[in-house]
C-alpha positions as CSV (number, residue, x, y, z in Angstrom):
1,X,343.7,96.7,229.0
2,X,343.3,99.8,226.8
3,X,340.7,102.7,228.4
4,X,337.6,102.8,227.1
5,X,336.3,106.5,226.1
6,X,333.0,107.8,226.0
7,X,331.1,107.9,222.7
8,X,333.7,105.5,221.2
9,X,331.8,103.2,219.9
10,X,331.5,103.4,215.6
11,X,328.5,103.8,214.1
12,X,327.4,103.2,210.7
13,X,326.3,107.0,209.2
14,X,323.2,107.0,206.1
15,X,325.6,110.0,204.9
16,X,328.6,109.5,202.6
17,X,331.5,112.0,201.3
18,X,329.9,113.4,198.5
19,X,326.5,113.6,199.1
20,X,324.5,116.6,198.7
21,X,322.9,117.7,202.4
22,X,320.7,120.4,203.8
23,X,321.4,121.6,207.0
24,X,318.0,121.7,209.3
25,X,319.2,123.3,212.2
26,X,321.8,126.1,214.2
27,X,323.1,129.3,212.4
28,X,323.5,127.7,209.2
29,X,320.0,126.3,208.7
30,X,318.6,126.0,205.1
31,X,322.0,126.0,203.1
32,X,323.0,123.0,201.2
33,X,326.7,121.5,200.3
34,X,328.4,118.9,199.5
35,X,329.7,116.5,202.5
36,X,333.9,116.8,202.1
37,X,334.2,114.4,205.3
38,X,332.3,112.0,207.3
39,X,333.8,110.9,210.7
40,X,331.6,108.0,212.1
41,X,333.5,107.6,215.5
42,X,332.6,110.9,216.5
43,X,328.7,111.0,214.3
44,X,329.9,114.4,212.7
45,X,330.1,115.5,208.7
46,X,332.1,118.6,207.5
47,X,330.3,120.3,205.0
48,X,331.3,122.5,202.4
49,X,330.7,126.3,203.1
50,X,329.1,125.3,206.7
51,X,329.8,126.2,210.0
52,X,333.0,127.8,209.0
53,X,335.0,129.3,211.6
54,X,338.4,131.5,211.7
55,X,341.1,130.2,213.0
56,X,345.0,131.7,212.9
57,X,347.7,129.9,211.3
58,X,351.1,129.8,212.0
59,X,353.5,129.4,209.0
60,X,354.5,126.1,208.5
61,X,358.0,126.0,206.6
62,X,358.1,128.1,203.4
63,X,355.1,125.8,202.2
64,X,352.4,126.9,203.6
65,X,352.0,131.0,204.7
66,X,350.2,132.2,208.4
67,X,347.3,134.2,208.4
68,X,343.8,133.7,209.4
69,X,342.0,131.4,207.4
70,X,338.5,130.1,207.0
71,X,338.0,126.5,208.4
72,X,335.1,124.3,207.9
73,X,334.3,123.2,211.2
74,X,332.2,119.9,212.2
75,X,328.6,119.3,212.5
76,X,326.4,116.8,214.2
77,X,325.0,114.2,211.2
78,X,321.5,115.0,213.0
79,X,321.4,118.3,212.2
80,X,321.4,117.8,208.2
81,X,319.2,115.9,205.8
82,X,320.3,114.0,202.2
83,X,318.8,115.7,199.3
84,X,316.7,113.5,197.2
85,X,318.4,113.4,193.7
86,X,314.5,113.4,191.9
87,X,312.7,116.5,193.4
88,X,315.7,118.3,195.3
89,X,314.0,118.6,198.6
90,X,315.2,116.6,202.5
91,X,314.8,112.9,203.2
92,X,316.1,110.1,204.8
93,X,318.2,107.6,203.5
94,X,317.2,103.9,203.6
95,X,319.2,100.5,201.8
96,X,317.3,98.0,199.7
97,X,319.2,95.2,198.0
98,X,319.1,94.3,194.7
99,X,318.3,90.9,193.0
100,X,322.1,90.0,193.1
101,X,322.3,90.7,196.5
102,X,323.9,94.6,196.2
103,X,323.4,97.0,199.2
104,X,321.8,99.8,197.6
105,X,320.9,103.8,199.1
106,X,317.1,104.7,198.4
107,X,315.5,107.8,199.3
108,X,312.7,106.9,201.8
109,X,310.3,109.4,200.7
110,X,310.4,109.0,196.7
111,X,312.2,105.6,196.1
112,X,314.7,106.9,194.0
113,X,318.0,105.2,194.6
114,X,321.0,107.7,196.0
């Protein structure tokens, strides 16, 4: 019987790769990006130009050269906030489903779909 691990559990995320975010709390508060990876297991986004760390690279081959390099570094999906595509400012994300039966992405406070 395989071990169970805490947190393990997937949950379904309102956030997608691609979606424009605003980051509402910790050192990077008020900047927005765009969402390069969404890992649900874990409930943490990586977002472009946010919470970027340095971390030291060995060379790998002849492909790739060391050095210290800038790495985008995970953050918790409660700490940012879609941005509504009709007035640019945070909301929630909420689903509504269309006559034929589609899963659609609204924004909750304007009803503008995502």
């Amino acid at each position: 019987m395989p071990r169970r691990v805490a947190n393990s559990r997937r949950r379904s995320l309102k956030v997608i790769k691609g979606d424009r975010v605003v980051v509402l709390s910790g050192k990077d508060a008020g900047v927005e990006g765009i969402v390069e990876r969404v890992m649900p297991d874990k409930g943490k986004v990586i977002v472009e130009g946010v919470n970027v760390a340095k971390r030291h690279q060995a060379p790998r081959r002849d492909v790739q050269q060391g050095g210290i390099i800038d790495k985008a570094m995970p953050i918790d999906v409660s700490n940012v906030a879609v941005v509504s595509p009709a007035d640019g400012k945070p909301t929630r994300a909420g689903y509504r489903f269309t006559p034929e039966g589609e899963k659609v992405r609204i924004c909750r406070r304007t009803g503008a779909d995502l």
